[in-house]
Backbone bond lengths (Angstrom), bond angles and torsions (degrees), N, CA, C in turn:
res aa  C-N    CA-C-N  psi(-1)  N-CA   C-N-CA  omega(-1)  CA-C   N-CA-C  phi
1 X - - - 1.432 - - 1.512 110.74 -
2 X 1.478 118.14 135.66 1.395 106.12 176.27 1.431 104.12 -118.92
3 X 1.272 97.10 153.08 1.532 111.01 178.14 1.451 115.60 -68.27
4 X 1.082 114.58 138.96 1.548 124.38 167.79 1.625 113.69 -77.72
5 X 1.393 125.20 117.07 1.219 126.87 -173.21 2.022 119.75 -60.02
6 X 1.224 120.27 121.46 1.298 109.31 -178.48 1.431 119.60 -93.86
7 X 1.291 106.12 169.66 1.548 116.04 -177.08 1.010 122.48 -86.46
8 X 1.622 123.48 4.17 1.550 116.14 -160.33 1.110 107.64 -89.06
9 X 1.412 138.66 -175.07 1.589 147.04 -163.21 1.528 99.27 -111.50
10 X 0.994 148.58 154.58 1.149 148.18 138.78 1.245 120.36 -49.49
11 X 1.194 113.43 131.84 1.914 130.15 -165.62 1.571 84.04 -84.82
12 X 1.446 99.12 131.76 1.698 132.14 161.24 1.445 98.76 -45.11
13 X 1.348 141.82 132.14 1.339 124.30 138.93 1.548 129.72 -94.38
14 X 0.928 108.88 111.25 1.421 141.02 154.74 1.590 106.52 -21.36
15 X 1.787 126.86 104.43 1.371 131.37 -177.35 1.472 90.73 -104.12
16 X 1.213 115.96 123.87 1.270 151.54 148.18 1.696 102.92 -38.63
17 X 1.554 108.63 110.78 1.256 113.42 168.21 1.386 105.17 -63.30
18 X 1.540 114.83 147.60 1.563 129.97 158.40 1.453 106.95 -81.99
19 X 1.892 115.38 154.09 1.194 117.16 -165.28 1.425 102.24 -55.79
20 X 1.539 121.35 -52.91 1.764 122.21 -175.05 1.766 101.79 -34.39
21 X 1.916 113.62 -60.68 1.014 99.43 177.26 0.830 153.96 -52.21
22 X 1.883 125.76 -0.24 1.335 142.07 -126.12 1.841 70.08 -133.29
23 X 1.387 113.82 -72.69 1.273 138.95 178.73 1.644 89.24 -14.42
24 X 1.352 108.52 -84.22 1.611 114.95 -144.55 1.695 105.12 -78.26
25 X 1.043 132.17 -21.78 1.088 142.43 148.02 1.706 129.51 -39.78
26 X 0.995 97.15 -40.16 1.849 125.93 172.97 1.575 106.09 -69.01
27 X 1.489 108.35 -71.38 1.536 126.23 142.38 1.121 111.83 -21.42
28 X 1.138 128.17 -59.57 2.094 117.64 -165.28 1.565 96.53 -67.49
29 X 1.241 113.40 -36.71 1.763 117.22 -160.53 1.177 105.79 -58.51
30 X 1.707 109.85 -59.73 1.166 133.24 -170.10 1.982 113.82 -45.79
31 X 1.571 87.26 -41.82 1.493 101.88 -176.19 1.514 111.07 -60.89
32 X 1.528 96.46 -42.96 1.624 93.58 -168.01 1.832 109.92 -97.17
33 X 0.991 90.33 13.31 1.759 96.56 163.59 1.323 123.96 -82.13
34 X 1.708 92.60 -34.88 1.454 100.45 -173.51 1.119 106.59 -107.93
35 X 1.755 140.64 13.86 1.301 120.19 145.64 1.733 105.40 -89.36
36 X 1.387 114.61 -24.22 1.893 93.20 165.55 1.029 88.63 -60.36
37 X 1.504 143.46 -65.58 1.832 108.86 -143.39 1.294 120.45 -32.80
38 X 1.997 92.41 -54.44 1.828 102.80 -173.75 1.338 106.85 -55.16
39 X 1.422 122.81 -50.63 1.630 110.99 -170.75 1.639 111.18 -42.26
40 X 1.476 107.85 -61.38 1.566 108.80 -155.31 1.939 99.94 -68.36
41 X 1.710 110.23 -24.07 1.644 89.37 160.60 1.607 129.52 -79.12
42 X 1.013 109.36 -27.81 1.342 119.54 168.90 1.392 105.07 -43.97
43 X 1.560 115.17 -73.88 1.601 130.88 -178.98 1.578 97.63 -29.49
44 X 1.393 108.44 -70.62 1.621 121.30 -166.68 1.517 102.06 -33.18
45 X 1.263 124.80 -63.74 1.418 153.54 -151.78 1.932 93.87 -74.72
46 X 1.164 108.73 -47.82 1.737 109.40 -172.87 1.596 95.46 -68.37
47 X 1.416 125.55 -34.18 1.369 122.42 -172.56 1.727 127.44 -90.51
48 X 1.750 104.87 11.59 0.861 125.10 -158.37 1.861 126.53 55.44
49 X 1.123 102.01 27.36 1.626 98.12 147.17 1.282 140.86 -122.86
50 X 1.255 110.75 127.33 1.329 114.47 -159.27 1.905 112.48 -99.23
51 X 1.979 86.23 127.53 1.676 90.65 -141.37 1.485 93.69 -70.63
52 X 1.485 129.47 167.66 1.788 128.25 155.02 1.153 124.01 -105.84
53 X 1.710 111.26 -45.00 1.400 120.77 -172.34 1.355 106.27 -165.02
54 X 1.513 107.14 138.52 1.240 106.69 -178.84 1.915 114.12 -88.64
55 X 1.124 96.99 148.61 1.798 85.92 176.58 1.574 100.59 -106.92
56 X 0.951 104.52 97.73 1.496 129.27 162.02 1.151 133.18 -25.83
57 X 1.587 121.06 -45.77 1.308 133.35 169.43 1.316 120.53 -73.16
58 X 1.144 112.43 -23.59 1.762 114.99 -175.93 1.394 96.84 -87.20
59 X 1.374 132.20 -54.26 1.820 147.80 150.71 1.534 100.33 22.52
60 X 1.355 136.55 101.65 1.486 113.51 157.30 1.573 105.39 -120.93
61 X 1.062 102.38 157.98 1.834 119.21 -179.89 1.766 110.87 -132.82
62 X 1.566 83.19 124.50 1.741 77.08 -174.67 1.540 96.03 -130.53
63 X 1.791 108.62 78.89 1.057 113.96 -165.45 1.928 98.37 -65.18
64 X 1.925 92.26 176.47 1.574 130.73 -46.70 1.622 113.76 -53.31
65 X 1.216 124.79 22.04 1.477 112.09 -167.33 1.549 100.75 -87.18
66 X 1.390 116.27 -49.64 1.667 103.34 -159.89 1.679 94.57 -162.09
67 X 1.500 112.73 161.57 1.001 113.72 -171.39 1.574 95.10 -131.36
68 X 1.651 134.00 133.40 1.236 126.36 165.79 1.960 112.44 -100.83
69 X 1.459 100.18 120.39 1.592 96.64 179.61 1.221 122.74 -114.83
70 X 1.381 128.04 139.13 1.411 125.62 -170.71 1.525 133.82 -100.63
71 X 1.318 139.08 79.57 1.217 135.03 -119.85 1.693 108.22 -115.78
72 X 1.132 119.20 128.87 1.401 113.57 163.27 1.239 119.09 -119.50
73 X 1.775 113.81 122.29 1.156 124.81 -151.10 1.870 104.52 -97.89
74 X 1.421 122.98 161.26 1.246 114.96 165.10 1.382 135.92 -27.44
75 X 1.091 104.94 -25.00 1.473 114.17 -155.28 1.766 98.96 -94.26
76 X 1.603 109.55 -23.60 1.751 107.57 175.40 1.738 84.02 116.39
77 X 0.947 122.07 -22.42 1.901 117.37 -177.93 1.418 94.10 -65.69
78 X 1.789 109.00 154.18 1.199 142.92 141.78 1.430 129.45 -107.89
79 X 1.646 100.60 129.87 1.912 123.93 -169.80 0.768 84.06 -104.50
80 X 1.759 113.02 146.34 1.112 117.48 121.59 1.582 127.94 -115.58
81 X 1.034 119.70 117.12 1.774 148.30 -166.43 1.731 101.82 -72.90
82 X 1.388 118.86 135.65 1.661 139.98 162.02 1.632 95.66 -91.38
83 X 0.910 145.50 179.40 1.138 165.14 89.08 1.496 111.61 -119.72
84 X 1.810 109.37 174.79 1.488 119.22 158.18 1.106 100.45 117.14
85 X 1.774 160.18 -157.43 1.066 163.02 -41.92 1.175 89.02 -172.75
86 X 1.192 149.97 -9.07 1.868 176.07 -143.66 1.373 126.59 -142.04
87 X 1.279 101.71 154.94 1.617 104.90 173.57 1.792 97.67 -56.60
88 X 1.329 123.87 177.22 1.494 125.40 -164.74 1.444 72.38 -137.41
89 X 1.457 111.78 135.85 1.905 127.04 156.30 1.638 104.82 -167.77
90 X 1.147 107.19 176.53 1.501 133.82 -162.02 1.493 112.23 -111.28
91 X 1.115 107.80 175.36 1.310 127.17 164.76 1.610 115.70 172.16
92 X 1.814 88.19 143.76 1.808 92.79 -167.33 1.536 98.91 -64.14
93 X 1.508 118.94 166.80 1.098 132.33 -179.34 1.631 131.91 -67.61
94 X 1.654 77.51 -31.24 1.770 86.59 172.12 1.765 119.36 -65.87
95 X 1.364 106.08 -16.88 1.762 119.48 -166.22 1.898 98.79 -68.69
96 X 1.061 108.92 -40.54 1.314 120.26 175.96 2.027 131.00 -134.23
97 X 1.561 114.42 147.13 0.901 99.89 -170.99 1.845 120.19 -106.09
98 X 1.564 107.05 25.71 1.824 113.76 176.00 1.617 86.46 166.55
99 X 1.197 87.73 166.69 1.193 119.42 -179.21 1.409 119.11 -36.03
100 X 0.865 98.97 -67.93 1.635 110.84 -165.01 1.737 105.79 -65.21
101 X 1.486 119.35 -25.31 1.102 124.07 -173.05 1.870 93.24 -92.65
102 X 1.264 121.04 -22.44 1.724 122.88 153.27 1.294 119.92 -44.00
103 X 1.349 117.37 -40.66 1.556 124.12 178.05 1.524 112.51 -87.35
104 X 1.502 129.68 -25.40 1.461 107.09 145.99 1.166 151.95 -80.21
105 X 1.852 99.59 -12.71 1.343 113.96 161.83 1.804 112.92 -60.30
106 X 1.738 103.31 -55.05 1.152 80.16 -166.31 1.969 127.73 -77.44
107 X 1.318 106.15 -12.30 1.689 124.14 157.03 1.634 108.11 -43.93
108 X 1.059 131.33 -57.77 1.431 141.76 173.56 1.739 109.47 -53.37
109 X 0.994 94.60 -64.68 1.817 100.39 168.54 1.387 110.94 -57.21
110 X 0.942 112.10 -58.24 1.894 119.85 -175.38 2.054 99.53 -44.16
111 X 1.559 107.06 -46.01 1.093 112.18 -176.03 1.546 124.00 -77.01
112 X 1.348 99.27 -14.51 1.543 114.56 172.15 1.628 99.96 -71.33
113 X 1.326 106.45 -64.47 1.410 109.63 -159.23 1.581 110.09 -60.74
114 X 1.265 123.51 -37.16 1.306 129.42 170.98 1.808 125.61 -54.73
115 X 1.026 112.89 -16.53 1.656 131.67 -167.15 1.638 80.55 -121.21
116 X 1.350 162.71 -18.46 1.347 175.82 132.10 2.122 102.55 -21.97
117 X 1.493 82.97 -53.70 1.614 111.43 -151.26 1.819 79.43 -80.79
118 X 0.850 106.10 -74.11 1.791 133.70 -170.67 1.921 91.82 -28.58
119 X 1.045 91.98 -65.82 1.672 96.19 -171.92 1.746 104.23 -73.74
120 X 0.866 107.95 -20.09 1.883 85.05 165.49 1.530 131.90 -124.34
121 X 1.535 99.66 1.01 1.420 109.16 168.73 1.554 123.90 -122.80
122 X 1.070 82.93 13.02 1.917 95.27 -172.72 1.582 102.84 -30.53
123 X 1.224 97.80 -44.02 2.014 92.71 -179.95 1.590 132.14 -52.01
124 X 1.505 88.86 -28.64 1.519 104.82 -167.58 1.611 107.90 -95.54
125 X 1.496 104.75 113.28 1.792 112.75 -172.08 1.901 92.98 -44.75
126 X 1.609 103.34 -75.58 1.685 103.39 -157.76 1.777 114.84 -42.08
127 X 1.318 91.23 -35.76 1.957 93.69 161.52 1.354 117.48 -25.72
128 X 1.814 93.35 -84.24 1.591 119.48 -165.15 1.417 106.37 -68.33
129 X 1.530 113.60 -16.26 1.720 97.13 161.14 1.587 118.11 -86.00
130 X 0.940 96.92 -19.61 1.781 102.06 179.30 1.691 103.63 -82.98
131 X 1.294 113.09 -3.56 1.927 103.91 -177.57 1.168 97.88 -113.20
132 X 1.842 137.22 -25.50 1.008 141.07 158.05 2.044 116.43 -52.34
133 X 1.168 100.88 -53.48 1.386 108.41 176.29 1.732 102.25 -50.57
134 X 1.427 103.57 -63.18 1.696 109.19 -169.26 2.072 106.53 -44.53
135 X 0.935 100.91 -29.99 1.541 125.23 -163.99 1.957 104.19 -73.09
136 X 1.338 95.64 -46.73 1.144 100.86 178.85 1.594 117.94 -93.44
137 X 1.209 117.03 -37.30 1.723 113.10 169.13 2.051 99.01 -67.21
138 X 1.214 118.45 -22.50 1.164 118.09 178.00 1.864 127.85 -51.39
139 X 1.691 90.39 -59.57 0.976 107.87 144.66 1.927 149.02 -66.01
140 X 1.571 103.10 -18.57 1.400 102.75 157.66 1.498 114.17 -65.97
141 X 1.185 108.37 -63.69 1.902 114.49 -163.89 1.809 98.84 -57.43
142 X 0.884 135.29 -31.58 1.643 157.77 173.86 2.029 75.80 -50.32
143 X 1.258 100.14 -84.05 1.989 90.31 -173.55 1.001 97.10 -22.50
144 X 1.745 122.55 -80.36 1.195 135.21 -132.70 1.745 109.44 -70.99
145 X 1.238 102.30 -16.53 1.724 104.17 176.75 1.640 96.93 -80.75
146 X 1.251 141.61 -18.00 0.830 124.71 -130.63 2.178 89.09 -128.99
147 X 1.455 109.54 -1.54 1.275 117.25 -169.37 1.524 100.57 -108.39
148 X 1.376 107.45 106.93 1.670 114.06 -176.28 1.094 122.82 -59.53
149 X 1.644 113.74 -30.86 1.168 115.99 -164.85 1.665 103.70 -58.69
150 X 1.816 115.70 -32.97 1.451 121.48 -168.53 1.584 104.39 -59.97
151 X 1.336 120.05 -25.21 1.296 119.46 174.08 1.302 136.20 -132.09
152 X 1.169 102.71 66.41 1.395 123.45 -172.00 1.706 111.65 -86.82
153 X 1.350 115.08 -19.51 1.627 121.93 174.61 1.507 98.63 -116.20
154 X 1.410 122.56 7.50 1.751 113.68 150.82 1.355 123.18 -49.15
155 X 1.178 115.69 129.18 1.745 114.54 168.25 1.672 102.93 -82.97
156 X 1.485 105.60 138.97 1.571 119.44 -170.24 1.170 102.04 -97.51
């Protein structure tokens, strides 16, 4: 009997991290968690708010691109903070209600401010690279709000 030839592709195989690899990998995360932390307190602190506690559970990280943090400041206010691979900014709590709806607020804004920039600095290169940049991380996190799979243990 001969086989009939198939169409399928050959399956990728998948290499099994080694423990070191597992190790330093864990390590990279860890690292870059905790320079967003500092960024989005830093940010808080440059904008005059002074952070208290982070709420943890609302917190998402969608490493390495961006980290969303949820902040309650002295004053009884709630931030919510971008950091990561992006410009780093805020927004009061009332503007949005989780995370994921953080990343279209701030894509929408990013896109405001860039068409903002566009119309009054068009002359100035570092401008139009800084409204181009906003434009394009604008449009990444815009995917990422928009990819269910990232929030599949979101509460609706």
């Amino acid at each position: 009997m001969s086989q009939e030839p198939t169409n399928q592709t050959p399956k990728k195989q998948v290499k099994e991290l080694t423990a070191q690899e597992q190790a330093q990998a864990q390590q990279q995360s860890v690292m870059w968690q905790r320079e967003c932390f500092q960024n989005a307190q830093k940010h808080l602190a440059e904008k005059g708010v002074m952070p208290q506690s982070l709420i943890e559970k609302e917190s998402r990280f969608i490493a390495p691109l961006c980290a969303l943090w949820k902040f309650k400041a002295q004053d009884g206010k709630k931030y919510w903070v971008i950091t990561g691979r992006l410009p780093t900014d805020h927004a009061h709590e009332n503007a949005v209600e989780n995370a994921r709806d953080a990343l279209r607020y701030f894509s929408l804004q990013w896109q405001l401010k860039a068409n903002q920039i566009m119309q009054t600095g068009a002359g100035d290169k570092t401008k139009v690279d800084f409204a181009n940049l906003l434009i394009n991380r604008a449009h990444g996190i815009y995917k990422m709000y928009e990819k269910e799979e990232l929030w599949v243990n979101e509460p609706s």
